[in-house]
GUSE-72688 format. One record per residue (C-alpha): residue in three letters; x, y, z. Coordinates in pm, whole numbers, padded with zeros to 5 digits, always signed. Layout:
BEGIN
ALAXYZ;...
This chain:
BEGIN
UNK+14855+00579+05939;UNK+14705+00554+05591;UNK+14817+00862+05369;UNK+14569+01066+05149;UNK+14649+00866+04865;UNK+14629+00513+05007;UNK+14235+00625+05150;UNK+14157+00761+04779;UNK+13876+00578+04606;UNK+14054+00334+04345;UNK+14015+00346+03987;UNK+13600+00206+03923;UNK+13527+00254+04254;UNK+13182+00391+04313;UNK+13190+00637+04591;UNK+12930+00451+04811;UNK+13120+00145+04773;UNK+13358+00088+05091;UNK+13115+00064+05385;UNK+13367+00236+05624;UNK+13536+00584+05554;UNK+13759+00712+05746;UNK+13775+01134+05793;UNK+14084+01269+05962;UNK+14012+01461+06275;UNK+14207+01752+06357;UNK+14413+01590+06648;UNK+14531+01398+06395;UNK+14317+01080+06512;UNK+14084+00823+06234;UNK+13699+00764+06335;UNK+13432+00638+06065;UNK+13221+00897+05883;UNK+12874+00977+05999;UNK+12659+00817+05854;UNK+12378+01021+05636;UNK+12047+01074+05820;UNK+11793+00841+05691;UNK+11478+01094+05589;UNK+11227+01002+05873;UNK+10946+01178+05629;UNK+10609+00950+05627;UNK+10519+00914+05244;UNK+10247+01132+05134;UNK+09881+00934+05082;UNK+09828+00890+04762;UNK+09634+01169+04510;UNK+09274+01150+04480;UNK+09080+01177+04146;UNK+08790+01437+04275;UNK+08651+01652+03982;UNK+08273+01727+04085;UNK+08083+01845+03756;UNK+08127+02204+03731;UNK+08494+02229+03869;UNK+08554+01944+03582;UNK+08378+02148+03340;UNK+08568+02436+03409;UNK+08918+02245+03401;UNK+08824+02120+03058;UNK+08768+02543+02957;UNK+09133+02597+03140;UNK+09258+02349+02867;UNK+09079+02481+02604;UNK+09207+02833+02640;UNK+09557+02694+02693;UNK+09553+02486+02404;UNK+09418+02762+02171;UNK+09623+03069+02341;UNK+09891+03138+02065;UNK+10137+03177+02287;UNK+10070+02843+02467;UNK+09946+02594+02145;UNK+09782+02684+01844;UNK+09934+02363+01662;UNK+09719+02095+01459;UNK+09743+01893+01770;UNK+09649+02165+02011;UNK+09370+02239+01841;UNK+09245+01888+01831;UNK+09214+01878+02193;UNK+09082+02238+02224;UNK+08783+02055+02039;UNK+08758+01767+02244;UNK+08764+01893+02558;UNK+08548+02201+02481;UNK+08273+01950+02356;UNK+08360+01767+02717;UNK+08304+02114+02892;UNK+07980+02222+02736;UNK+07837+01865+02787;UNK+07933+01815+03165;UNK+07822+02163+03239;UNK+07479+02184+03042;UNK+07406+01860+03187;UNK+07494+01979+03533;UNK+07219+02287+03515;UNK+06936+02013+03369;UNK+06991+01826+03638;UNK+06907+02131+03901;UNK+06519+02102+03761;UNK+06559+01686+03799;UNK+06795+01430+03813;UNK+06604+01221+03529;UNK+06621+01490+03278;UNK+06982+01358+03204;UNK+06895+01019+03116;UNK+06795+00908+02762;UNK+06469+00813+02843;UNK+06379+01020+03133;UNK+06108+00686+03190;UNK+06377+00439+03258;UNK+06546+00709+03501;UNK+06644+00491+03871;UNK+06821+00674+04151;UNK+07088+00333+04163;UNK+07189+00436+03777;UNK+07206+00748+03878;UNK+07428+00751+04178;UNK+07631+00536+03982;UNK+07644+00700+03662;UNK+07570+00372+03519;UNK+07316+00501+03211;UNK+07321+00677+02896;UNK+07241+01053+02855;UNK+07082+01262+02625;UNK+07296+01401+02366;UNK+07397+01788+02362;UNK+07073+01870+02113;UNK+06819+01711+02324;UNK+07007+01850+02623;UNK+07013+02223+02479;UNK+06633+02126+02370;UNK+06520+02048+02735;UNK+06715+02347+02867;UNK+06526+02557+02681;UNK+06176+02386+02667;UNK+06152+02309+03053;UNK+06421+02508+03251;UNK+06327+02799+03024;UNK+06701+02922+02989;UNK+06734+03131+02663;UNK+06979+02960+02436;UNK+06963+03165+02066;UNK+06957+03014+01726;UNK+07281+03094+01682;UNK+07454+02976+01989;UNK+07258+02585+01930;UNK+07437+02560+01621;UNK+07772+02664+01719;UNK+07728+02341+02038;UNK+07550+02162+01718;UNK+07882+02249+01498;UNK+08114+02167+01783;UNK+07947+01814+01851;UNK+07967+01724+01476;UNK+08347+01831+01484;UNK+08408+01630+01822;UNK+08227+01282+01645;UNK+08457+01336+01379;UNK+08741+01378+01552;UNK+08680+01113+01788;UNK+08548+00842+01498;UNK+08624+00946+01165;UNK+08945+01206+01178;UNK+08862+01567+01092;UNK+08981+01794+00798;UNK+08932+02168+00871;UNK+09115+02502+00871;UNK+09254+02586+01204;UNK+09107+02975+01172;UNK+08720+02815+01108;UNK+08764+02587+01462;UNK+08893+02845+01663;UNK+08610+03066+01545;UNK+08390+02801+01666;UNK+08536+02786+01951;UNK+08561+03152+02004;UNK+08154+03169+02034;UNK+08089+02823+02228;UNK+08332+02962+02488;UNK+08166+03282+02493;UNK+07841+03098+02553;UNK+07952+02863+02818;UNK+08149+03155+03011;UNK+07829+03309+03067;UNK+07598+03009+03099;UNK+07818+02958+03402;UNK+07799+03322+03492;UNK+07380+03312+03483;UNK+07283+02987+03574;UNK+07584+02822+03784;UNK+07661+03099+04011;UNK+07539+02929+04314;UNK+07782+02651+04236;UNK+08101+02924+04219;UNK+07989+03077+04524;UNK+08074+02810+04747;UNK+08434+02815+04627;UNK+08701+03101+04598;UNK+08924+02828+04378;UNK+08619+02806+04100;UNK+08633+03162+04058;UNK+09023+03219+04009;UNK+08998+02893+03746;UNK+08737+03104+03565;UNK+08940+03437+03566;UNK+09216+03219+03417;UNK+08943+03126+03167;UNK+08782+03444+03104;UNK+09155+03611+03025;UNK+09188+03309+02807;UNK+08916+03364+02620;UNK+08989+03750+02554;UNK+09288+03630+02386;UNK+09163+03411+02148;UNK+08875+03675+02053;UNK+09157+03913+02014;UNK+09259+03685+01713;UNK+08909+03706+01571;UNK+08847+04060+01605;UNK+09227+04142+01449;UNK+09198+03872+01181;UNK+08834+04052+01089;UNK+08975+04451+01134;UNK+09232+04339+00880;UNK+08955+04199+00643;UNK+08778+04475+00632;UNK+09028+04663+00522;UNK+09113+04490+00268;UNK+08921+04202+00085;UNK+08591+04303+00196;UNK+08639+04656+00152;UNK+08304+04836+00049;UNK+08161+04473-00050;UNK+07912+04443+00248;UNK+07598+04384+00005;UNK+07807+04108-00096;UNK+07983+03992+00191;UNK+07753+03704+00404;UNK+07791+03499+00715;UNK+08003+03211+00675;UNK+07817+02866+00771;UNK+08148+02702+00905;UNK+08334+02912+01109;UNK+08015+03140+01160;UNK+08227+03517+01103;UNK+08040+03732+00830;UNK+08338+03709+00605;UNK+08217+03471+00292;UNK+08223+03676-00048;UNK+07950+03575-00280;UNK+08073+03501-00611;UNK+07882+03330-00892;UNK+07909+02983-00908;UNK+08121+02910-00580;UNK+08157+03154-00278;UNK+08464+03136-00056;UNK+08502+03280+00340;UNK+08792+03526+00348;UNK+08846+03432+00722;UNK+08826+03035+00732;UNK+08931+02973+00354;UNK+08627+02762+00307;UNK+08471+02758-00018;UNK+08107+02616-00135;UNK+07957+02546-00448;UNK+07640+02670-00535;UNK+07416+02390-00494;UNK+07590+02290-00173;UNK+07573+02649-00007;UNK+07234+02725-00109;UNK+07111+02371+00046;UNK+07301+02506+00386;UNK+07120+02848+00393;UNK+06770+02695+00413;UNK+06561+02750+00668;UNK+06361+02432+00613;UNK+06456+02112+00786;UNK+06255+01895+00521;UNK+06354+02049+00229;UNK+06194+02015-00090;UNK+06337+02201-00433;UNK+06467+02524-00373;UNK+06284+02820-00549;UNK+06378+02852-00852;UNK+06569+03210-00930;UNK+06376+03473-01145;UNK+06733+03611-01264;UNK+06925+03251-01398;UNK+06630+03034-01309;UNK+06861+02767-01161;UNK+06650+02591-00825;UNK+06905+02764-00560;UNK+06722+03074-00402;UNK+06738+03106-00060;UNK+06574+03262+00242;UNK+06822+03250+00502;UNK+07114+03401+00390;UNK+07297+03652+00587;UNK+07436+03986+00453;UNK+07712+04258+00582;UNK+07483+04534+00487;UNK+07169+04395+00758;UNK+06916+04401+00423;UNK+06676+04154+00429;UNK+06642+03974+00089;UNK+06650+03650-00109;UNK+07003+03524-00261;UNK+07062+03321-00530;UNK+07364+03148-00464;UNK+07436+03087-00859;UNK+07408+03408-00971;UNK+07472+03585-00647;UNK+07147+03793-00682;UNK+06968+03931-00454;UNK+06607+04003-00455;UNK+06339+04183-00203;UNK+05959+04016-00185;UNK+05874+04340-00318;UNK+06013+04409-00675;UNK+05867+03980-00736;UNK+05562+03830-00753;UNK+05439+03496-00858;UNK+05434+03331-01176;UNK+05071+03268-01278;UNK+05141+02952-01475;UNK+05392+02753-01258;UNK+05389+02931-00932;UNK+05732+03044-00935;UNK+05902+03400-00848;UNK+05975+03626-01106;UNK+05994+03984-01172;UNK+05688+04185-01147;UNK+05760+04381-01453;UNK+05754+04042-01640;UNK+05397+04040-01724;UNK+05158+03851-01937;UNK+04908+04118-02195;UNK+04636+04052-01927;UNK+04854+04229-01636;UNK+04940+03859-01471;UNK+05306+03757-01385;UNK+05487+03532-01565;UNK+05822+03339-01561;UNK+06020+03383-01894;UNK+05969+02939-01929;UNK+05589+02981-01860;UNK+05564+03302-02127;UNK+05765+03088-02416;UNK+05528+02833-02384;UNK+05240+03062-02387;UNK+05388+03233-02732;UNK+05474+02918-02858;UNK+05158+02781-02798;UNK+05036+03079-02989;UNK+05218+03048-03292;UNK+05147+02675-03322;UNK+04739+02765-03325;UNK+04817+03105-03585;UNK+04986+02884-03789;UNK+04703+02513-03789;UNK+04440+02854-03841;UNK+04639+02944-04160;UNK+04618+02589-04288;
C-alpha cells in the first residue's frame, strides 16, 4: 500500500501529468480517479455581421454619446471617434430616408443608377451636401440653415481627421456635435419612425441615445450659464455667434475677436470673410466708421438687433442712420453730407475740397 507521501506529486510535476491517480476509498481499497466529463456542448455557429442602415446608424449615435459622455470618454482620442462615427451616423441615416423617395437618389449620378450596383453597393454616393440638398429639394424635409452647416462643419472636421489630422479645441467639437446629434435624434424621430416601429430593440438603443445626448447638452448649457455670468456679463450688444463651435459666446473686440466658450480667436479680415452671406464674394463694404473693406451683413448678436458689424472696429450700424456715398457708392453716415444735401464718404469729400482748393488757387494765378 502506497502511503500519502509516496502518491504525492514529485517536485516539477504538473498535476495532470501521471495518467493514473489513485483516490483512497473508505474501505481502505485503491481504484483510479474518475475521469473529468468531457463538455458534450456543440460549439456555437459563428457571429454574423448584420447592421441594416438605420440600426447601424443608430449604433454609430450609441458610440458617439459614449465617447463624448464625461463620465465614459471625453479624451483627445474619444473625441476623435465621436467625430468619425457621428459623420458615419448622419451619412448612413440621411441616405437611408433619400432612398425611401428612390433608390437612385443615392448614387452620384442618379443617370448611371443600375439595380446590380445597387444591390451590391458597388457605386459611389452623393456626398452629405448634395444629400441634405436633395432631401430638401425633392423629399421636401425641412433641414434649416443652421442645422446644414453644422453636417457641413462636421464633414469638413471628419475629411480632416480622416486625411489631413485635425487641430481643434475639444469644447468647439463637442458643441458641434451637441447640435448634429440634436438634429439626427429627431430626423429619426420624424422621418424614420416607420423603421423603429418594427423593432422594440431600435427604440431602447435610441433611449440610450437620447439620455446620452442630454448629458452632453448638460455640458453646453452649464459651460454657457457660467459665461453669462461672468465674461459676457451685460455685453450682449457685443457678444455674437461663434462660427466654429456655433454657441453665441464670441466677444467682439477690435482687431481680433475671440469665443469665450471654444477659445477660438479670428482676425478681422478672416472673421469678417466668414460672416458673409455671399458665396461669390467680391470686396466687402467698406466701413463708414474706420473705412477698412470688412463690414458685414451676417453677423449674429446676443441682443437679437439686426445691424451691420464691422469686424475691425467692432461697430455696428443700422441701414437707417447710413446712406450712400454719392461719389463712390459706399456707406457712410447720413449726417456726412456734401453743401448740396448729398452723402458723402470722408475719402470722396477730401477729394472734392481738394479739388477745390487746387481750382481757387490756378484762379488766383
Amino acid at each position: 500500500m502506497l502511503t500519502p507521501d509516496q502518491n504525492a506529486s514529485q517536485s516539477g510535476e504538473p498535476p495532470e501529468t501521471p495518467e493514473r491517480k489513485l483516490d483512497a476509498r473508505p474501505s481502505g481499497t485503491l481504484t483510479p480517479a474518475r475521469a473529468p466529463k468531457r463538455d458534450r456542448r456543440r460549439p456555437a455557429p459563428p457571429p454574423v455581421i448584420d447592421f441594416p442602415p438605420v440600426h447601424n446608424g443608430i449604433d454609430y449615435l450609441r458610440s458617439v454619446v459614449r465617447h463624448l459622455n464625461p463620465e465614459t470618454g471625453g479624451s483627445p482620442r474619444d473625441i476623435k471617434y465621436a467625430v468619425l462615427h457621428l459623420q458615419a451616423a448622419a451619412e448612413v441615416l440621411l441616405k437611408t430616408r433619400l432612398s425611401h423617395v428612390h433608390w437612385s437618389l443615392v448614387f452620384r449620378d442618379p443617370g448611371k443608377a443600375t439595380s446590380t450596383a445597387h444591390a451590391d453597393a458597388d457605386f459611389d454616393s452623393c456626398g452629405t451636401d448634395e444629400t441634405v440638398k436633395r432631401l430638401r429639394n425633392i423629399a421636401d424635409i425641412a433641414i434649416s440653415a443652421e442645422e446644414a452647416a453644422a453636417l457641413k462643419e462636421l464633414a469638413k472636421d471628419r475629411n480632416k481627421l480622416q486625411h489631413y489630422g485635425l487641430t481643434s479645441t475639444a469644447e468647439a467639437v463637442e458643441a458641434r456635435a451637441a447640435t448634429v446629434l440634436d438634429f439626427l435624434v429627431r430626423f429619426i424621430d420624424e422621418h424614420l419612425e416607420s423603421e423603429l416601429a418594427k423593432s422594440g430593440a431600435l427604440h431602447q438603443e435610441m433611449e440610450v441615445v437620447r439620455r446620452g445626448l442630454k448629458d452632453i447638452q448638460s455640458f453646453v448649457t452649464e459651460r454657457m450659464n457660467r459665461l453669462r455670468g461672468n465674461e459676457l456679463k451685460d455685453a450682449e450688444n457685443r457678444t455674437l455667434r461663434c462660427p466654429d463651435c456655433r454657441q453665441p459666446a464670441m466677444l467682439a473686440e477690435a482687431g481680433r475677436s475671440r469665443c469665450c466658450f471654444c477659445g477660438k480667436a479670428w482676425p478681422a479680415y478672416d472673421l469678417a470673410d466668414l460672416l458673409r452671406t455671399d458665396e461669390q464674394p467680391e470686396q466687402l463694404d467698406e466701413c463708414p466708421g474706420c473705412h477698412g473693406p470688412t463690414l458685414t451683413d451676417n453677423a449674429v448678436f446676443a441682443d437679437g438687433r439686426d445691424t451691420l458689424f464691422c469686424t475691425s472696429c467692432v461697430s455696428r450700424f443700422t441701414l437707417d442712420t447710413l446712406g450712400n456715398c454719392a461719389g463712390c457708392g459706399c456707406y457712410c453716415s447720413t449726417s456726412d453730407t456734401a453743401p448740396e444735401g448729398q452723402a458723402l464718404c470722408i475719402f470722396c469729400a477730401e477729394d472734392i475740397r481738394r479739388q477745390e482748393q487746387e481750382e481757387q488757387e490756378r484762379s488766383w494765378m
